[in-house]
N, C-alpha and C positions, 0 to 999 in steps of 0.2 A: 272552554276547558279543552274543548279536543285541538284547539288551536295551538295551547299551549302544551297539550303535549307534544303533539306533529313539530313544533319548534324546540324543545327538550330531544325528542327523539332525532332530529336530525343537529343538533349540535354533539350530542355524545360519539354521533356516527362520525362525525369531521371534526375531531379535538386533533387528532393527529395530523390534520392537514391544517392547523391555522400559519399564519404566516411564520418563516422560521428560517434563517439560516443555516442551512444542516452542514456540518466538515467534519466526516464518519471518518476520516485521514488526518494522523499528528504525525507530523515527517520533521526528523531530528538530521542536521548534517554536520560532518565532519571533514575534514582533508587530512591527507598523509604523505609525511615530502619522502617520496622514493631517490632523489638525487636532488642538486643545486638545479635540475631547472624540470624535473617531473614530478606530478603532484596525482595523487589519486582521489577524487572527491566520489564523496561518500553520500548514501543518499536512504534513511534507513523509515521504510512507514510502517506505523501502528496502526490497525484498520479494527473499528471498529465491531462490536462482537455479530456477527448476522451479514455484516456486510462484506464486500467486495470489488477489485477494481481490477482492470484487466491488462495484459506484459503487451509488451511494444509486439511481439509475436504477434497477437493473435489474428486467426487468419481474417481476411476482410468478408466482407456482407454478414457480421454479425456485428458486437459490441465493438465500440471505438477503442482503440490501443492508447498502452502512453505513449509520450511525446514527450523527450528531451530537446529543447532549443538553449541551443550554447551563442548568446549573442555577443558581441565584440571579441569575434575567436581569432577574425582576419588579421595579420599583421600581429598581432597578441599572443595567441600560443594554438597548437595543435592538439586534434585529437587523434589521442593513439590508438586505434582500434574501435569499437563500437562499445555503446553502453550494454555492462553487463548486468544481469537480475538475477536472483534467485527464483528455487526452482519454485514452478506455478502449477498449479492443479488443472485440468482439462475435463470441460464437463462440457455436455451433448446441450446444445441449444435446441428445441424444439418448434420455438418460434420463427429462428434466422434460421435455420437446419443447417448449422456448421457447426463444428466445436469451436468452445471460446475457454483461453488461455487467462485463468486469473488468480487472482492472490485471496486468500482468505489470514487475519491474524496478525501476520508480516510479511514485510518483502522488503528486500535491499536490492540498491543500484549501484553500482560504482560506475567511473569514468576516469580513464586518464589521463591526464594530460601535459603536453611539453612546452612550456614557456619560451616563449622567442623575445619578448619585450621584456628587458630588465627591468623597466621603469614601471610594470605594472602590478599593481596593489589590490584588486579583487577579479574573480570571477563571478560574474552575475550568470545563471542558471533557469530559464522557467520550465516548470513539469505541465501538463495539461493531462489531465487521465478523465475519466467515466467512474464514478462510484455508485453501485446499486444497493438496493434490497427491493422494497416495494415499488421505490421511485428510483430515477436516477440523476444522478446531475453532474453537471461537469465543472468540473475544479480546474481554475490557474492559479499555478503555486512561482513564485519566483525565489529565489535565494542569492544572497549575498559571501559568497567564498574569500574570506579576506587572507591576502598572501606574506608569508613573514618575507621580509629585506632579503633580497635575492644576493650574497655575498661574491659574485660575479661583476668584474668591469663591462659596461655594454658593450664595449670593443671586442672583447673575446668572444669567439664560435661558443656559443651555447651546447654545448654537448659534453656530459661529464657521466661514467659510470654510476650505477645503481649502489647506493650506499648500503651495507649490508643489514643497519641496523637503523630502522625507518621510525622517523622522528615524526611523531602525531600532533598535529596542532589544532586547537579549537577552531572552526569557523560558527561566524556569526552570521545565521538567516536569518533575512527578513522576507515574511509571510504579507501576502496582501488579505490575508484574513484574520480578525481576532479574535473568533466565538473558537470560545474553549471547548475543549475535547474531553470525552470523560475517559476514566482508565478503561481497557480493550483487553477482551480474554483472546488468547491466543488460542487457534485449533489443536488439538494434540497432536505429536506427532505420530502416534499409532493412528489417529484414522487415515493421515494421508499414509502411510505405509499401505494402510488396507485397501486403498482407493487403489496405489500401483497394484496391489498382488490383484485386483477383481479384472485389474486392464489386463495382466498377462496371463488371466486366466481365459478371457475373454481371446486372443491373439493366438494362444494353443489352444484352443479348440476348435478355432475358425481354420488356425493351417491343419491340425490334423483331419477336418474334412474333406479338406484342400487336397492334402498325400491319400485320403481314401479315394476321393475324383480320378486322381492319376493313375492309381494302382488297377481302375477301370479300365484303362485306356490300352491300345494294341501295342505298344512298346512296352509294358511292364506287365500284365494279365498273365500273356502267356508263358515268362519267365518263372513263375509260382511252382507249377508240379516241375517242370524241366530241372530248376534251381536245388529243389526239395528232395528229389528223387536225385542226384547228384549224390549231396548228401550223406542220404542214408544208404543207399545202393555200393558206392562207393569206399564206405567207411568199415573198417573191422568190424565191428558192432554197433548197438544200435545208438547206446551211448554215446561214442566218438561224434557218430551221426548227428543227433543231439545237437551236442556241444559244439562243434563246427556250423549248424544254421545257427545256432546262438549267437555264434563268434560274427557270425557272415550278417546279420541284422545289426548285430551292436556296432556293427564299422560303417553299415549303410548311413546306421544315425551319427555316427563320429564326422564322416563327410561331411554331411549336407552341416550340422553344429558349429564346424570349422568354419563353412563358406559363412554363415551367417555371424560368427565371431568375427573371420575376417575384414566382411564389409564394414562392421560397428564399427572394429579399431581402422580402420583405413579412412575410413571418414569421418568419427568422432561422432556421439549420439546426437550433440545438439548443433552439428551444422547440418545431420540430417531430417531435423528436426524444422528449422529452419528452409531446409532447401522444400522440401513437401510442400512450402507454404506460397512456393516462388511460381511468378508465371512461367520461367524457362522452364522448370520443372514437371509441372503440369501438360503443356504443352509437349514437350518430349516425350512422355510419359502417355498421352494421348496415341502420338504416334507409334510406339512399340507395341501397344496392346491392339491396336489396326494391324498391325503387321503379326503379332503372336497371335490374334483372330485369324488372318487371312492361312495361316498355317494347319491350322486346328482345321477349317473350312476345308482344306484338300488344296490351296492353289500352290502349294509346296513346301519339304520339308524342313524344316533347321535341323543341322547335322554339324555336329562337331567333328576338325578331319578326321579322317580313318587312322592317321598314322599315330595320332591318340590312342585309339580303339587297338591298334595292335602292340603297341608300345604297352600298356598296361596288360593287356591281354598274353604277354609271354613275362610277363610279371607274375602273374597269373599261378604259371604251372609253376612255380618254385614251389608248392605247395608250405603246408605249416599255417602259422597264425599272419604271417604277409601276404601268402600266396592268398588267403579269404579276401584278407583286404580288398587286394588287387581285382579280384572280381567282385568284390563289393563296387569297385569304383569304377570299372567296366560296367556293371549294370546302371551307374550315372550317366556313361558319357552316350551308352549306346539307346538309353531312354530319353535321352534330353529332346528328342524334337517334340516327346508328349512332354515332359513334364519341367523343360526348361521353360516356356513361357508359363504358368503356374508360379513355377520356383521365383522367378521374376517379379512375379504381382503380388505375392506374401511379401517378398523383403522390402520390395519401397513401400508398400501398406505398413508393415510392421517398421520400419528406421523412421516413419513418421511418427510415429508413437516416443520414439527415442529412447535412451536408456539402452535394455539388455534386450528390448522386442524381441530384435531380429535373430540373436540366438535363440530365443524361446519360440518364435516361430517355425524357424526349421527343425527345431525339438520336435516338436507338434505336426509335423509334416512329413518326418522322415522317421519319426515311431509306427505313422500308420502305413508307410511302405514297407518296415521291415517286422512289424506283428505279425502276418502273415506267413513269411518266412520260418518265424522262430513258431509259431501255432502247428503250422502245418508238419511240423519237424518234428513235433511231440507227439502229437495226433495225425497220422498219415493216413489216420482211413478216412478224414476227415476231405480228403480231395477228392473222394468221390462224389462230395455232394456239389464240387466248381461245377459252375458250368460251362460246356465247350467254348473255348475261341470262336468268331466266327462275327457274320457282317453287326450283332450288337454293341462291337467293342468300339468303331468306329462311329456307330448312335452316338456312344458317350463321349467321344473325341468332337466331335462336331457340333454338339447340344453345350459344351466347355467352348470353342469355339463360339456358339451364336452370347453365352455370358461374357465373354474377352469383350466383345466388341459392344454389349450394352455399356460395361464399365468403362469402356472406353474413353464415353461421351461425358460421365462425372469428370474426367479430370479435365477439358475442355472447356467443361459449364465452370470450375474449378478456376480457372485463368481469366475465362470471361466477366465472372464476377470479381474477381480482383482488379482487373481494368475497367470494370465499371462499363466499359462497350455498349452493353446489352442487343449484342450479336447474337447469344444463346439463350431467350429467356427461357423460362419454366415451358410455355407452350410446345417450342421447339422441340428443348428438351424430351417433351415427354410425346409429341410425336415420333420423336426419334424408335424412342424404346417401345410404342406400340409398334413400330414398323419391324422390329427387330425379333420383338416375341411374335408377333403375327406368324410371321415366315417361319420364327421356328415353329410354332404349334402346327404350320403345315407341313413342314419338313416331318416333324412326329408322326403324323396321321399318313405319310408316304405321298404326298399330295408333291414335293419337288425332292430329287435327286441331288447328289454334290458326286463329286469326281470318287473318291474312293468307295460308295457306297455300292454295296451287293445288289443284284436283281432280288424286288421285293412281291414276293406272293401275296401276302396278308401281315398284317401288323400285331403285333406280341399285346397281349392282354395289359403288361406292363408300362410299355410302350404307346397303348390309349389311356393311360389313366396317368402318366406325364405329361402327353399331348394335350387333354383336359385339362390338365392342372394349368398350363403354359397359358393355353387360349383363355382361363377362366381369369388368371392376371391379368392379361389384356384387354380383357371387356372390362376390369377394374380400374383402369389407369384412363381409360376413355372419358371418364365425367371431368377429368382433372385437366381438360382442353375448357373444361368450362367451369375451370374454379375450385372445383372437389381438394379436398387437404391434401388426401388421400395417404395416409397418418400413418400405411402400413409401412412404404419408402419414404416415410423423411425423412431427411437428410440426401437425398438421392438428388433428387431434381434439384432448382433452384428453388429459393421462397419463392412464399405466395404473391410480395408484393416486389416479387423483379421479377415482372408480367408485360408481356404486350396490354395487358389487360386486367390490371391489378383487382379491378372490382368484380371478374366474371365476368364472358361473354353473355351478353344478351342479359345483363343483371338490371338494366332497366326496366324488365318489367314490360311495362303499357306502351314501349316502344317509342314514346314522346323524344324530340331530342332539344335539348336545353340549348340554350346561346347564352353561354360563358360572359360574363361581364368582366369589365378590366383587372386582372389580375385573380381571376379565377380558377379551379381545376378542380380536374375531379378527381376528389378526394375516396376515401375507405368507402366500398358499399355504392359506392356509385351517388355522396353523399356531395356537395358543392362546398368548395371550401379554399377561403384567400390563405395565402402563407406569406401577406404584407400587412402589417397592423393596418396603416392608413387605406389603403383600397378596403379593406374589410369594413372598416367603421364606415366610407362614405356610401358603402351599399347598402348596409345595414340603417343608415340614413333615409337611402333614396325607398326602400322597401318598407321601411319604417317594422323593422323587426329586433326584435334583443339578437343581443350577441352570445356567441360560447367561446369562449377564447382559450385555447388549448394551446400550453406551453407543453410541446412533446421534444422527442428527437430519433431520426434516421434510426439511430443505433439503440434504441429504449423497449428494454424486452417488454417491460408492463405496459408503453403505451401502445403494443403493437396487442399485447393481450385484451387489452380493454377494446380495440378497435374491434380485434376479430371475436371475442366471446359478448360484448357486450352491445357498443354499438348495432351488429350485426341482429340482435334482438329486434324484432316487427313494433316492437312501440318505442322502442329506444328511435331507432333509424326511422323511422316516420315523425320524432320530433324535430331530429335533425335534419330531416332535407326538407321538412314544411314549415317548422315554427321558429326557427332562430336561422342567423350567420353563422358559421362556422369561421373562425379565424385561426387556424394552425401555424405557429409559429416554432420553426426546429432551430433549438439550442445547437445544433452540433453540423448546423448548413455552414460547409467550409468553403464557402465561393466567399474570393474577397472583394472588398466594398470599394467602392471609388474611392482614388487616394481624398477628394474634396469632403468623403462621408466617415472617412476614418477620426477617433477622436479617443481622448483618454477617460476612462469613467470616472468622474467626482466620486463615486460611490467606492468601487473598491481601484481605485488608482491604475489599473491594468490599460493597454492600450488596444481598443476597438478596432480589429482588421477585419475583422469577416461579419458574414450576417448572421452567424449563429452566436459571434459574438453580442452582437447588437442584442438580438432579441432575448439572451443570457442575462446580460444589463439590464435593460429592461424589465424582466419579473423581476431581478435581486432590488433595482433602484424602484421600482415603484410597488412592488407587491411583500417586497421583505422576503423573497422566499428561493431559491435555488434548483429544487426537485420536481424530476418531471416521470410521471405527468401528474398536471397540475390544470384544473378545471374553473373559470370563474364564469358568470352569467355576469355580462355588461347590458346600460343599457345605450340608447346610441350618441349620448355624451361623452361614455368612457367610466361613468358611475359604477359600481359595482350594486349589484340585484341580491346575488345570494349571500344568504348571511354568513357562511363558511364555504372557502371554496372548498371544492372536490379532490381526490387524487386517486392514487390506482384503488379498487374496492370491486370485485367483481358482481356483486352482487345489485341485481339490474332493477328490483324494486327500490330498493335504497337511490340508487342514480335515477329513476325516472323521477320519485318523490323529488328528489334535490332539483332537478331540472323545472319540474312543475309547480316548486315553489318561487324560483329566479324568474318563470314566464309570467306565471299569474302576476308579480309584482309590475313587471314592464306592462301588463293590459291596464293595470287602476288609473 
């Protein structure tokens, strides 16, 4: 009886995992003849309710992009620009620690294109994208674009104006998949609204901190009473006074609102959107904030000419509602050496985000440079609680300073992972940034000097309880050379598993060291594991052990969750490095196969170039199933053990039972 429950109880647990071909995507296409030889194809998904799939953007070392391949384009026809999508939601990976760019409900593609070959009669299409929810899998979608009768001689230059009024004609795809799709709710469009307004709430707050940092600093600090006292001293009444810092705040924020409009329209949201995402990018962008650190740090100033500073400055005295401006915009040029590299690191942070950001960031930045002004102009006895200028204000320039240059090193890790190098891993990384805070918590404590700083008696009560805070990060980030999440910076460093040393230094344990048999590695956890069906099974032979055969993938947020919350379990990970094989095979390994191994699937007709396609095939052709991850116990014929496989399910008793009922089977 308890057998028969234990067998009851674990098939209700894996109904959702029986074998299945899942297609959470119905993609509908269309063409649109813009002229006698340009056509726009249309490309429109319905994505399933819960699920998701991710825009060709999205940056790399998290989920896989889509992938438009236009084949027989050569000699045939041109594409005119890049494939375009609509607009995609951006949510925080936790796992990959990047953001990942996807679609929820719908998404559309278009592509244009210009016909060169009269004679041609379709455009053939394939999509490849990543769709999740608990599992993921990977989809090739192919389509068939069929072209009406090109009414052009082929002698003639193909080149003829855009027709004003664009003739729609059906195309007909064909889908290398048949399992129907059921209807799909779309997201509403009020929550993606709310999604932007939480991002640009999120972007003004972080720059208004940003403009309160500055407003610390020896170029803007000491302008407050001087500016204030101007003002009201100055003024008929106290009124006028008033109203003139009023005036003189709301111009400060009119400036910097304009630089950050400007940049948007000068380069357009989503090429900066895009560029964020680029190695040159990154890399460049590395570089400035070395150099905007090395400035902060005292090795010298950034200064815009004088002949600026004077030029605006006899603008100045025309007094009236210009004359404010004017030294509104004098106190930009003559603060920029503090707070133009600031100013710098909001707007490409913020044009990353794309959209209106980067106005809303200088919003946010240049409200809290000119609050004060406008505060202090109401309230003037309220200056006597500032405190004096003096060597503190330089603390706070340099301690901005030692932040430039930890940031620095994110957008380097930032390019490294996009080429895939791994010149910067996580270790490095995050040696880097202890090295960085180290120095500063001793800089706090007065333990090293920088060029600008005062002769120091004793250190400000404030001042050790920074320096603490500093040091107390850094003894935090320390475990994280040996593995630690360390959950508070993710997203910072690189993942966990683009590591010198993906399982933890010294995660062995009892310090034994294993000799790797052919086609081995070591896997999550310090766990042995083939990522070749056939070397797995002939070991699994020679040791005379059941198999675990794990269809996973690179880019698969759940099987990276399963690895790290559940494998990671002391009975889980002591089954699998002692009782079974491990065979991992990843869907989405993009190394292609020897032309002699390349082959077209019987099963869904697609053409086999890579190994990820192989092993893709594979579970579809012999296990009926697509989504990964996806769990069987083999034994070492190829037999399958467990009565249902497995798939994402965090919960680690359920997966040990499952496991311990696949091994007990292989012992009888």
């Amino acid at each position: 009886m308890k057998n028969l429950l234990f067998a009851l109880l674990l098939i209700f647990v894996f109904t959702n995992t029986q074998a299945q071909i899942l297609d959470p995507v119905k993609w509908k296409t269309s063409i649109e003849q813009k002229s006698d030889t340009e056509f726009l194809l249309k490309f429109d998904a319905t994505i399933q309710e819960e699920w998701h799939f991710f825009s060709q953007f999205t940056p790399d070392g998290g989920s896989l992009p889509t992938v438009f391949i236009y084949d027989g384009a050569k000699g045939n026809y041109q594409l005119v620009g890049k494939t375009t999508e609509s607009k995609y939601k951006k949510v925080y990976s936790d796992v990959f620690g990047v953001d990942e760019y996807m679609f929820e409900g719908k998404a559309q593609f278009s592509q244009l294109i210009k016909v060169t070959n009269p004679n041609l009669k379709s455009i053939k299409v394939e999509v490849e994208y990543q769709a999740c929810l608990e599992q993921c899998i990977q989809q090739y979608k192919s389509f068939d674009f069929k072209l009406p009768a090109l009414k052009i001689p082929a002698s003639e230059t193909l080149v003829a104006p855009v027709v004003d009024t664009a003739t729609v004609v059906a195309a007909e795809a064909t889908v290398n998949d048949s399992t129907q799709v059921k209807e799909t709710k779309v997201q509403p469009v009020k929550e993606k609204k709310k999604e932007e307004q939480k991002g640009l709430w999120t972007i003004f707050i972080i720059a208004f901190f940003s403009g309160f940092a500055a407003l610390l600093t020896p170029c803007v600090f000491p302008m407050i009473p001087m500016t204030v006292s101007f003002f009201t001293k100055q003024s008929k009444d106290r009124a006028k006074g008033i109203k003139n810092a009023i005036i003189y705040g709301l111009s400060i924020i009119v400036i910097y609102v304009a630089l950050g409009t400007l940049i948007t329209y000068a380069f357009g949201a989503d090429s900066l959107n895009e560029l964020s995402t680029s190695v040159a990018f990154n890399v460049i962008f590395f570089g400035l904030l070395i150099f905007f650190a090395a400035s902060f740090l005292g090795a010298f100033e950034i200064v815009l000419p004088n002949s600026w500073a004077n030029k605006v400055d006899r603008q100045a005295d025309r007094g009236g509602i210009i004359g404010i401006f004017f030294m509104a915009l004098a106190l930009a040029i003559v603060s920029f050496s503090c707070t133009g590299p600031i100013v710098g690191t909001l707007i490409v942070e913020a044009a990353s985000k794309g959209g209106i950001a980067p106005i809303v960031g200088m919003l946010g930045f240049s409200s809290a440079i000119a609050l004060p002004f406008m505060l202090f102009a109401l309230f003037p006895g309220w200056m006597n609680t500032l405190p004096k200028s003096g060597g503190w204000l330089n603390t706070v320039k340099v301690s901005l300073g030692f932040l430039e240059l930890a940031f620095a090193f994110k957008f380097l890790s930032n390019a490294d992972l996009v080429l895939q190098l791994h010149w910067f891993e996580r270790e490095t990384f995050l040696a880097i940034w202890i090295a960085v805070f180290g120095i500063w918590a001793l800089y706090l404590f007065g333990k090293i000097s920088l060029p600008h700083d005062s002769p120091l008696q004793h250190i400000s009560v404030g001042r050790l309880f920074m320096g603490l805070f500093v040091l107390s990060f850094t003894v935090y980030m320390i475990p994280g050379l040996w593995g630690a999440p360390l959950k508070i910076i993710s997203g910072f460093p690189p993942p966990l598993n683009y590591s010198e040393s993906p399982t933890g230094i010294g995660s062995g344990g009892s310090g034994d060291s294993q000799v790797l048999s052919k086609g081995a590695h070591a896997g999550p956890h310090g766990i042995i594991a083939f990522h070749d069906y056939e070397h797995g099974m002939a070991y699994a032979k020679q040791v005379n052990k059941p198999v675990l055969l794990d269809f996973t993938g690179y880019a698969c947020v759940n099987c990276r969750k399963m690895e790290d919350y559940v494998w990671s379990d002391k009975r889980i990970h002591s089954i699998l490095k002692n009782e079974v094989v491990l065979i991992s095979l990843y869907v989405d390994d993009k190394k292609e196969l020897p032309e002699s191994e390349k082959y077209v699937s019987k099963e869904t007709g697609k053409k086999i170039k890579t190994i990820g396609n192989k092993w893709s095939d594979f579970q579809i052709t012999k296990y009926k199933a697509n989504a990964q991850p996806y769990y069987l116990i083999l034994d070492t014929e190829g037999n399958t053990l467990s009565a249902e496989p497995a798939s994402y399910d965090p919960d680690i008793e359920l997966y040990e039972d499952w496991l311990d009922e696949g091994i007990s089977k292989f012992k009888k």
